[in-house]
Each structure stands twice: as C-alpha cells, then as structure tokens.
C-alpha positions as CSV (number, residue, x, y, z in Angstrom):
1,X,0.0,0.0,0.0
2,X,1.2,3.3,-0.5
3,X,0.0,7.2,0.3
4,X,-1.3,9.4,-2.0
5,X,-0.3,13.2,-0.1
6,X,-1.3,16.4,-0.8
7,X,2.0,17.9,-2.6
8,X,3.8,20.4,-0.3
9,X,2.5,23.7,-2.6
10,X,3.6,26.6,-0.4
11,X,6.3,27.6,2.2
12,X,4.3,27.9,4.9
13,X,4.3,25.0,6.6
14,X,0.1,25.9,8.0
15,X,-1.0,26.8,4.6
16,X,-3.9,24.4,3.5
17,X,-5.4,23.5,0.3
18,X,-8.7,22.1,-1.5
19,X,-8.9,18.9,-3.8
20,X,-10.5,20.3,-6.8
21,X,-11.6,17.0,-8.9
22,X,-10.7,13.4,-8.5
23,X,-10.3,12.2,-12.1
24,X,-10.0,7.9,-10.4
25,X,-13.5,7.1,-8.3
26,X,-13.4,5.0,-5.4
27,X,-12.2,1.1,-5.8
28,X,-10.8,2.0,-9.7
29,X,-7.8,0.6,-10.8
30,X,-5.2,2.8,-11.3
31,X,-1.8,2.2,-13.1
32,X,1.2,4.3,-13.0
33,X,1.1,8.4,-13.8
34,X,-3.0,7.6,-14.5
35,X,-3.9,11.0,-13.6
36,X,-5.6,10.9,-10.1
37,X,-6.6,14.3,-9.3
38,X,-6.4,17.9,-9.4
39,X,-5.3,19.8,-6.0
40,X,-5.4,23.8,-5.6
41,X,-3.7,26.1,-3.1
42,X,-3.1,30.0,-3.2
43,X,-4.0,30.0,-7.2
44,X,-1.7,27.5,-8.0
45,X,-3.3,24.0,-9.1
46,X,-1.6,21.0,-9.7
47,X,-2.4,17.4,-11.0
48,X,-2.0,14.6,-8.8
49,X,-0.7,11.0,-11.1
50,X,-0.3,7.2,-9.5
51,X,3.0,6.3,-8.7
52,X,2.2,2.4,-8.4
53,X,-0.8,0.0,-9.9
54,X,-3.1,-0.7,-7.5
55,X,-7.0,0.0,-6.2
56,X,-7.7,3.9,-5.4
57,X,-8.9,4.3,-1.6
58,X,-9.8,7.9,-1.5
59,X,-9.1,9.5,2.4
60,X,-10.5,13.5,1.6
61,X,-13.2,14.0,-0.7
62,X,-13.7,17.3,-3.3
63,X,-13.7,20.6,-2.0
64,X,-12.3,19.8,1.0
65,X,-9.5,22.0,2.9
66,X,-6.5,19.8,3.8
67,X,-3.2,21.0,4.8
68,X,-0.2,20.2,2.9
69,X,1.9,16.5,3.1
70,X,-1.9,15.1,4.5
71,X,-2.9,11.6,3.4
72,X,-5.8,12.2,0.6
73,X,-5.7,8.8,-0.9
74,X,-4.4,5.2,-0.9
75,X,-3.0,2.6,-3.5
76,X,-3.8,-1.0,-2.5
C-alpha cells in the first residue's frame, strides 16, 4: 500500500489546500502516472498522477481544505 499526499504547494508550513476533482473514483484501478486528481492552493493547481498500480482508496473528498503533506488517498 502506498499514500497518495497532498504535494507540499507553499512555504508555509500551515498553509492548506482544496482537492479540486478526482479524475479515479473509489475502488478504480489505477496504473502508474493515471492522472488521479487535481489539488489547488493560493491559485496554483496541480495534478496529482499514480505512482504504483493498484486499487484507489480515496481519504478526503472534493472541496475539501487539507493541509499540505496530508494523506488524501491510498494505493492498495
């Protein structure tokens, strides 16, 4: 199993973030750089992508405010 974290977007270590879309649903299979999700934070978005194969476990759903480094998913 491995994380799925919320990329570290911003110097401040308190500064927090939104997941804008998951592009993988709940229980999909997902192969390496399959495009996950898009985050946001401070303007700046950026795209999420599988590092392993493996079933998606999302943690955080859309449109919620996490803070950077959280656990958002897992690969199985």
């Amino acid at each position: 199993m491995s994380d799925v974290t919320f990329p570290e977007m911003s110097s401040d270590p308190a500064a927090t973030g939104v997941i804008v879309t998951w592009f993988a649903s709940e229980g999909e299979q997902v192969e390496p750089d399959d495009l996950l999700a898009e985050v946001a934070m401070d303007k700046v978005d950026q795209e999420i992508h599988a590092v392993r194969s493996g079933i998606l476990r999302i943690v955080v759903p859309e449109e919620t405010e996490v803070a950077q480094g959280s656990v958002i998913a897992r690969i199985e």
